[in-house]
C-alpha positions in Angstrom: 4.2 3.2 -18.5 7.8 1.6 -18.4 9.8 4.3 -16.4 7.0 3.8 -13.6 8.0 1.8 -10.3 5.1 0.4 -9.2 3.6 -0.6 -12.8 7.4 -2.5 -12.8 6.4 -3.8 -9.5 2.7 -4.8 -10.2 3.9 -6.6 -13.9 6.6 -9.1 -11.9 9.6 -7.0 -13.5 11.0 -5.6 -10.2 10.5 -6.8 -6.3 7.9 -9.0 -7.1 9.0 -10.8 -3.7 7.4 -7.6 -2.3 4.2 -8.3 -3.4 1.7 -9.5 -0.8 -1.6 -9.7 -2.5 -2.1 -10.1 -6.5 -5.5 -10.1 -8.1 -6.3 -9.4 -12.4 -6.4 -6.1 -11.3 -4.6 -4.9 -8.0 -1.8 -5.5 -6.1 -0.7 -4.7 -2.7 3.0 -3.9 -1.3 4.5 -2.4 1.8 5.5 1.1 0.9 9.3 2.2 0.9 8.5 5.1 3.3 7.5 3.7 6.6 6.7 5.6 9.5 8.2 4.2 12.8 5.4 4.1 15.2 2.9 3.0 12.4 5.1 -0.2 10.5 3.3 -2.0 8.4 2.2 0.9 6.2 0.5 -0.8 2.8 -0.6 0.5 -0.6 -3.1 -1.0 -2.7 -2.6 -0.4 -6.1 -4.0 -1.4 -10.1 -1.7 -3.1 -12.1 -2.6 -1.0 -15.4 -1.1 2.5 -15.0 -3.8 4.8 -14.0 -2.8 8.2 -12.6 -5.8 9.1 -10.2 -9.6 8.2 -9.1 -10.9 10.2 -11.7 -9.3 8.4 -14.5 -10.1 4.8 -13.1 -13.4 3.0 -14.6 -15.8 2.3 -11.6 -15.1 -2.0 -12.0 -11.6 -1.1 -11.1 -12.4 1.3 -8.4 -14.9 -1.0 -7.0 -11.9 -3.4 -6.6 -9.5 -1.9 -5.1 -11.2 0.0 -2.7 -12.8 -4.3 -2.0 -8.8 -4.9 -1.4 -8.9 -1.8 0.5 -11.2 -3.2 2.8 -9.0 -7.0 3.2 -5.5 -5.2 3.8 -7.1 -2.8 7.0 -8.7 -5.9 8.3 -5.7 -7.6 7.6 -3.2 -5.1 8.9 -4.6 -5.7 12.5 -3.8 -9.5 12.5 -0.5 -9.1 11.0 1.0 -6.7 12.6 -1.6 -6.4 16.2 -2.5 -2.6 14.2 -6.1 -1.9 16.6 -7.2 -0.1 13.3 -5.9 1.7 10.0 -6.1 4.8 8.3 -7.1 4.9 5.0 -5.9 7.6 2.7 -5.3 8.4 -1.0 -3.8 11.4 -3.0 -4.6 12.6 -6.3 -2.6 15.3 -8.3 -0.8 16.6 -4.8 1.7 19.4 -5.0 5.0 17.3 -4.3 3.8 14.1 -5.8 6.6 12.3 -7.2 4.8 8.9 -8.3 1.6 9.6 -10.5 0.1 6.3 -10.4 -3.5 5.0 -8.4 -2.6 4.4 -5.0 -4.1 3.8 -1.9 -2.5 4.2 1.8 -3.6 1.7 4.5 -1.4 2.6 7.3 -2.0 0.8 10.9 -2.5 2.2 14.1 -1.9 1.5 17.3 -2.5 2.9 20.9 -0.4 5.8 21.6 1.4 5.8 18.1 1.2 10.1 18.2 0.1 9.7 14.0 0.3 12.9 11.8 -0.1 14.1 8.4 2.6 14.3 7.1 4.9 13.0 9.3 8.1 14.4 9.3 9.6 11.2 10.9 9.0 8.7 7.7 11.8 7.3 6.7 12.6 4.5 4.1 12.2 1.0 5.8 14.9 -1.7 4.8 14.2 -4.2 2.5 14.2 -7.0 4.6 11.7 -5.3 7.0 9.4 -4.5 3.9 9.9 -8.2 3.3 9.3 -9.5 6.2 5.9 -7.2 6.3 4.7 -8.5 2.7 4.9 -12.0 4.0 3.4 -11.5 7.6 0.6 -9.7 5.3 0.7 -12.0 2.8 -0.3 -14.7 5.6 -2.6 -12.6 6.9 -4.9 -11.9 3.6 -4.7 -16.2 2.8 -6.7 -16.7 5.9 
């Protein structure tokens, strides 16, 4: 789908700097909306455009949720997260972006987390920079 961000993202044509884990099939970014007490925030996403869990084959579902399981082990060595959250939305009222995504968001002691959070805001470029390539480190080891 061409007017879709994150396919963009995932085929090189946009922020590909942002991209801190590539595979055939998935890729993984920081997300734009960051929460303050939780940075780090990741999403693991396909690169073909599918729109929910229900419309992905189970070989790609078996592989992202696999990358899943990297990033939140990954999240706590690049960012000293003591554990993640894992979540994932499909056909929510308010959803802007209809394309597979999945939400590994750190957590650390005392970081008050709640859904939704009415504190996200959009995180800077250079900081989701910075956080690809601290990840980016992170998943190479």
């Amino acid at each position: 789908m061409s007017d879709c961000p994150f396919c963009l993202i995932g085929q090189g044509e946009i922020d590909a700097d942002l991209v801190a884990y590539r595979s055939k099939n998935v890729f993984v970014i920081p997300t734009l909306m960051q929460r303050e007490n939780n940075p780090g925030h990741t999403l693991v996403l396909p690169l073909a455009h599918v729109t929910g869990l229900h419309k992905a084959g189970s070989d790609l579902l078996q592989e992202v949720f696999e990358v899943v399981a990297r990033v939140s082990t990954a999240v706590k060595d690049a960012y000293q997260a003591v554990g993640s959250t894992i979540t994932q939305n499909n056909d929510i009222p308010g959803q802007v972006l209809h394309h597979l995504h999945v939400h590994v968001i750190p957590r650390f002691d005392g970081d008050a987390f709640q859904m939704p959070d009415p504190e996200v805001s959009e995180a800077p470029r250079d900081a989701r920079l910075t956080r690809a390539s601290l990840l980016r480190r992170s998943l190479a080891s």
